[in-house]
C-alpha positions in Angstrom: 74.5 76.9 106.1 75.5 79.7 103.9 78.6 80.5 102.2 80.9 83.0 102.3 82.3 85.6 99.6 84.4 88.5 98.8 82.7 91.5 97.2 85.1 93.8 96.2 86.9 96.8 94.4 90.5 97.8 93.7 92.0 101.1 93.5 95.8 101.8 92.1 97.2 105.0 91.1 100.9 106.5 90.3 100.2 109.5 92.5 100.9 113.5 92.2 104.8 112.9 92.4 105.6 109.5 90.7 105.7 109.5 86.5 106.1 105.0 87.5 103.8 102.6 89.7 105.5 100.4 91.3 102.6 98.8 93.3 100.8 95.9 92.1 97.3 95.0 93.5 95.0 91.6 92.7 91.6 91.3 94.3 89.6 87.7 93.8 87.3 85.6 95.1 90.0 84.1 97.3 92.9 86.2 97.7 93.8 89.7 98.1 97.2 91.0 97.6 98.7 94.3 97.6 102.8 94.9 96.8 104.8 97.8 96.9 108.1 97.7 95.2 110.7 99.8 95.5 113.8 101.5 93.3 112.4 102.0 89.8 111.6 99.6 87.4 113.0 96.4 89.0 110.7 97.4 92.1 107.6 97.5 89.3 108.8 93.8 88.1 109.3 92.8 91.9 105.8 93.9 93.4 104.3 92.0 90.1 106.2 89.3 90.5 105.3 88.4 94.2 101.6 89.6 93.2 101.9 86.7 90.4 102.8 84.1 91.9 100.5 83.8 94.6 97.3 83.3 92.1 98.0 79.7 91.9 97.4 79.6 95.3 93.6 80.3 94.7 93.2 76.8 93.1 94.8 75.0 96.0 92.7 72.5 97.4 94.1 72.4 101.4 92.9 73.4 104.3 93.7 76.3 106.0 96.5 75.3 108.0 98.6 74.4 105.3 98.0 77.3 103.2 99.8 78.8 105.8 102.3 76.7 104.7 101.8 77.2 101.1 102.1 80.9 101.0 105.3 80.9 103.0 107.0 78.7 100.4 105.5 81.1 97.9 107.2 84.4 99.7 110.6 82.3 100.1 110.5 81.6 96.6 109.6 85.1 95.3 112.5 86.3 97.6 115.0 83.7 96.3 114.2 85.5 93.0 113.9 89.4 93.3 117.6 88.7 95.3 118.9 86.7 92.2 118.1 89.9 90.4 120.5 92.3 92.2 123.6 93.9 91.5 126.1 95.8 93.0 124.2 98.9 91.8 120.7 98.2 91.6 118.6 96.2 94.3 115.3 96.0 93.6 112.7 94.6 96.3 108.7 94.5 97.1 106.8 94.4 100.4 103.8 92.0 100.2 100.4 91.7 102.2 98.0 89.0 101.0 94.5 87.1 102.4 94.0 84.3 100.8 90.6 82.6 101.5 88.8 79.2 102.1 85.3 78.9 102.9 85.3 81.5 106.8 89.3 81.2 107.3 91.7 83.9 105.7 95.4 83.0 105.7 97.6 86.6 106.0 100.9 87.1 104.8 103.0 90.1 105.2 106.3 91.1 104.5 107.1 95.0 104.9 105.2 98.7 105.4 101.8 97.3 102.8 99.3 96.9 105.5 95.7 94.8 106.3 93.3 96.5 108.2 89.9 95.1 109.2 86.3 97.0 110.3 84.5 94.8 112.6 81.2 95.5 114.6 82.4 99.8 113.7 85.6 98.8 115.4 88.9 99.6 112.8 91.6 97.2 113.6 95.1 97.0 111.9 96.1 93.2 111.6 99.8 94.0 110.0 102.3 95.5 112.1 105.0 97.7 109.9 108.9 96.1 109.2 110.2 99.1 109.5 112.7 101.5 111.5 110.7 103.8 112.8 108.5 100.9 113.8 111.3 99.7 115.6 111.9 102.6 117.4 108.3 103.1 118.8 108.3 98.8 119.8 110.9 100.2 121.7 109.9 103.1 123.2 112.6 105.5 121.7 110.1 107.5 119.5 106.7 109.2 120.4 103.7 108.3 117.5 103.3 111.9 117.2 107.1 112.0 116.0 106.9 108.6 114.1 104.6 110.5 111.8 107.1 112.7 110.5 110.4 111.2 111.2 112.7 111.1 107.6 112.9 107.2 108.0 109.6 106.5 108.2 109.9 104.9 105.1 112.8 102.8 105.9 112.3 99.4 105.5 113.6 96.7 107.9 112.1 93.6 105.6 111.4 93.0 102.1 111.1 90.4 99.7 114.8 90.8 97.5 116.5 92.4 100.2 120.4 91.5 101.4 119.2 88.4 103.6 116.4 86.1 102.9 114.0 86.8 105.3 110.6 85.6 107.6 107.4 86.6 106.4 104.3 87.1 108.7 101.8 84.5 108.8 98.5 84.2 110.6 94.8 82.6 110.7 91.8 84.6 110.8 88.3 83.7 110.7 85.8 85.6 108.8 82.2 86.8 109.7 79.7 88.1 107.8 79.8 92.2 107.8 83.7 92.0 108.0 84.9 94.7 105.7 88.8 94.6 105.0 91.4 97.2 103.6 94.5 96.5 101.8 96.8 99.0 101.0 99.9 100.4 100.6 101.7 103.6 102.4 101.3 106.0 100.3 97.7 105.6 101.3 98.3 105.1 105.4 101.4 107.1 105.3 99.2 110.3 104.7 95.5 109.4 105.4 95.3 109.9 109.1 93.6 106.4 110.7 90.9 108.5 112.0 90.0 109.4 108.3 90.6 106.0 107.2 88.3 104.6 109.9 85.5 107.1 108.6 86.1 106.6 105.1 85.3 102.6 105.8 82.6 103.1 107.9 80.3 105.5 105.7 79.2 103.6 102.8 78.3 99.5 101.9 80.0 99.3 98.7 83.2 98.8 98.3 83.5 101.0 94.8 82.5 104.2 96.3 84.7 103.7 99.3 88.0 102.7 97.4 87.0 105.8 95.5 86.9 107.9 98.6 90.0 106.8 100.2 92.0 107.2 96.7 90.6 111.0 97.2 91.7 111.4 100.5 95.0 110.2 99.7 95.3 113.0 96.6 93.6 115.9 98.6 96.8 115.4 100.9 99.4 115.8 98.6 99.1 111.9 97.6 103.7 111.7 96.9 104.1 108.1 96.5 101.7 105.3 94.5 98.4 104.7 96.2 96.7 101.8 96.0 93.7 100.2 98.4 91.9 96.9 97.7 88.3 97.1 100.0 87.0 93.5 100.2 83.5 92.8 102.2 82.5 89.5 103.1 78.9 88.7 102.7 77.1 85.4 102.7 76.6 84.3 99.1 
């Protein structure tokens, strides 16, 4: 029986608007994680900081089921800290969406607006679902997509690791196959790169390189006003 691997390629940039990143971005045989942190230079330390800590989690030797486990302690922890670093006038905090990998089984975290998409079989599929307001508002019926695109709080975020409460991370299992091409990424990539364009950018070449290339151009040639970053990862029998 063949194994399984990542092949894979990373993209991060500050963006048209921003002199700062404050994303952070790790891409491995085992895990994928992409942060997004937020309010200047303690957002920069924050997104690092959850990235960080969850590359020990590579050399874990559990089974899937309690890596669950493992990366929720990891987020609790990472949350515990960014909050220990507030003050009354500064309150950093970093959204966080990771795979981490053993053998054909892919524990997902997420915390936040950083999302996980996966093309399957030509069929794009977002497996994160936004902790935001706007969110919110379209769960509940009280805003239209069309006006969700636009809306001033779109970017309003309703969890995030060092925010004022400790808070509950997304988890899940997934099982891998063969073909399986994920995205990583963070909004300023699928706050302005339509999902149509996103689904076309996945689907139209086999290596990852080119195609975090692509969508890193797609996300300039509109206006790219916030840090950009996209991990590709393509799981192919090694």
């Amino acid at each position: 029986m063949s194994t399984l691997t990542f092949r894979y390629a990373v993209r991060c940039d500050a963006g048209h608007e921003r002199s700062t990143n404050e994303d952070a971005a790790y891409a491995g045989d085992q895990l994928l994680a992409v942060a997004d942190g937020t309010r200047g230079e303690g957002g920069a330390a924050a997104s690092l900081a959850a990235v960080n800590a969850l590359k020990p989690l590579e050399l874990l030797d559990k089974p899937p089921v309690e890596l669950l486990a493992a990366l929720a302690a990891t987020v609790d922890e990472v949350d515990r800290m960014v909050r220990a670093t507030s003050t009354d006038s500064h309150q950093p905090a970093t959204t966080l969406t990771a795979l981490l990998r053993r053998g054909s089984q892919l524990a997902l975290v997420h915390v936040g607006d950083t999302r996980a998409y996966l093309l399957r079989a030509g069929e794009l599929t977002q497996l994160t679902q936004d902790h935001t307001w706007v969110q919110n508002q379209l769960d509940h019926g009280k805003l239209s997509p069309a006006e969700a695109i636009t809306h001033p709080q779109r970017a309003l975020l309703t969890r995030a690791l060092g925010g004022t409460h400790p808070i509950e991370a997304d988890l899940a299992l997934r099982t891998a196959l063969p073909g399986d091409r994920y995205l990583l990424c963070s909004d300023g990539l699928s706050a302005v790169v339509p999902r149509t364009d996103l689904h076309a950018a996945l689907a139209e070449t086999a290596d990852p390189e080119p195609t975090a290339q692509r969508l890193l151009d797609l996300a300039h040639t509109a206006g790219a006003p916030d840090n950009t970053t996209c991990i590709i990862a393509d799981v192919v029998a090694a």
